[in-house]
C-alpha positions in Angstrom: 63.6 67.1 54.5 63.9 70.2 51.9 61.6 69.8 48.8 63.4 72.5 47.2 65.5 76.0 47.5 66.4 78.7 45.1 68.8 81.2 44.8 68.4 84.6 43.0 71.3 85.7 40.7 71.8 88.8 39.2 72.3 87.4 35.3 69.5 84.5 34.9 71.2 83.6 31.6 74.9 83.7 32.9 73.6 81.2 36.1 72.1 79.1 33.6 75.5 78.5 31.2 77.2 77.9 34.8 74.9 76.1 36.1 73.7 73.5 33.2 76.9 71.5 32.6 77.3 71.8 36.7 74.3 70.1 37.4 74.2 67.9 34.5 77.4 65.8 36.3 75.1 65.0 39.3 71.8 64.0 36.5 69.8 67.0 36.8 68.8 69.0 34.1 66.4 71.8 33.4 63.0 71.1 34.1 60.6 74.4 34.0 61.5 77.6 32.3 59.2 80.3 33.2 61.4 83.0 31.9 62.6 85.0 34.7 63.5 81.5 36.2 64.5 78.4 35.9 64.0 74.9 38.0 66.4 72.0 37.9 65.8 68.4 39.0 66.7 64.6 38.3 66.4 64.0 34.9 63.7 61.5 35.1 61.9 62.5 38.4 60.4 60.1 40.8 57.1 59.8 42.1 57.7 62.3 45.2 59.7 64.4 43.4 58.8 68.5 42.4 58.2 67.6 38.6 59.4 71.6 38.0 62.3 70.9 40.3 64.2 71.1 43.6 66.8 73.8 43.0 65.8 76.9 41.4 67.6 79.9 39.9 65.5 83.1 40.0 66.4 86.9 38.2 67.0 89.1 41.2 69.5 90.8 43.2 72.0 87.9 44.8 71.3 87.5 48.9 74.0 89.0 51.1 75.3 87.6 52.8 76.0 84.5 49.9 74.5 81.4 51.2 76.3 77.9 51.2 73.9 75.1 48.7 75.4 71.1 49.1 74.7 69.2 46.4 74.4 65.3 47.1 77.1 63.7 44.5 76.4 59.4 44.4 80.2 58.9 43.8 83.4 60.5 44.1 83.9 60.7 40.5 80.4 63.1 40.3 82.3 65.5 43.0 85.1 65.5 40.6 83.6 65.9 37.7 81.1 68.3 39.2 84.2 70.9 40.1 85.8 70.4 36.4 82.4 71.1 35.1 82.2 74.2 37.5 85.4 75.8 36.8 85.1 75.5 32.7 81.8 77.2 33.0 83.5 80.1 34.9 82.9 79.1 38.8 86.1 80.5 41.1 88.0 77.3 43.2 87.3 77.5 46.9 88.1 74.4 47.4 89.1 71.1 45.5 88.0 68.1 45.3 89.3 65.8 48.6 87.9 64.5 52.2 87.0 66.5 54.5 87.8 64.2 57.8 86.6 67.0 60.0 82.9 65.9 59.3 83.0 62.6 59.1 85.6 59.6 57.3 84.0 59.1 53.8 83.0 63.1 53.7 84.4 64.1 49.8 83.5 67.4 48.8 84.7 70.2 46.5 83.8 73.6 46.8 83.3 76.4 43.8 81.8 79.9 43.8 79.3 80.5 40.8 79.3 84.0 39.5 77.6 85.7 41.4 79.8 84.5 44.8 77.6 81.7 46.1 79.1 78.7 47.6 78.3 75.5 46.0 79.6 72.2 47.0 79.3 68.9 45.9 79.6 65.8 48.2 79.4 62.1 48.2 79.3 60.5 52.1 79.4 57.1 50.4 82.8 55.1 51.5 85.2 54.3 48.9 84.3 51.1 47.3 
């Protein structure tokens, strides 16, 4: 349905160390640099898929309020690994790894603010297998 969002963050090279190892533990990985922004994606892009990227950090002054951004994690081990990743780069806990019943039974998500106070979430609706 989206093709791709962005966010603007007040420290373009701060976002990026945060956000690198974060996205890098779902398989995306920088794909377009133009200096005063950055575009992530998968790291071998299909057909359909924005060869510069579906999430996008641009230099600028953060939104207020923060908005919420979901990643889609294929495993619960990516969550996981996704909010270790998140909180060595310097992202603040809002909420750990674990299911989250009240949206549905296989619903495992984990919740970190980046550094400039965005909420970023990682989840996998697949069922435990």
């Amino acid at each position: 349905m989206i093709d791709h969002t962005g966010l603007q963050v007040s420290d373009l090279s701060r976002s990026k160390r945060f956000y690198e190892p974060v996205l890098a533990t779902l398989g995306h990985v920088p794909r377009r640099d133009l200096g005063d922004a950055v575009g992530y994606g998968k790291a071998t892009p299909g057909p359909f898929d924005d060869p510069a990227g579906e999430f996008w950090l641009i230099e600028g002054t953060p939104l207020a309020p923060r908005i919420h951004i979901a990643f889609r994690a294929h495993s619960r081990e990516s969550v996981d690994a996704f909010h270790r990743a998140a909180l060595a780069a310097g992202g603040t806990d809002n909420g750990a790894p674990g299911l989250r019943l009240v949206y549905h039974p296989h619903y495992y998500a984990c919740f970190v603010l980046d550094p400039d106070g965005y909420n970023v979430e990682a989840v996998c609706h697949a069922p435990l297998g």
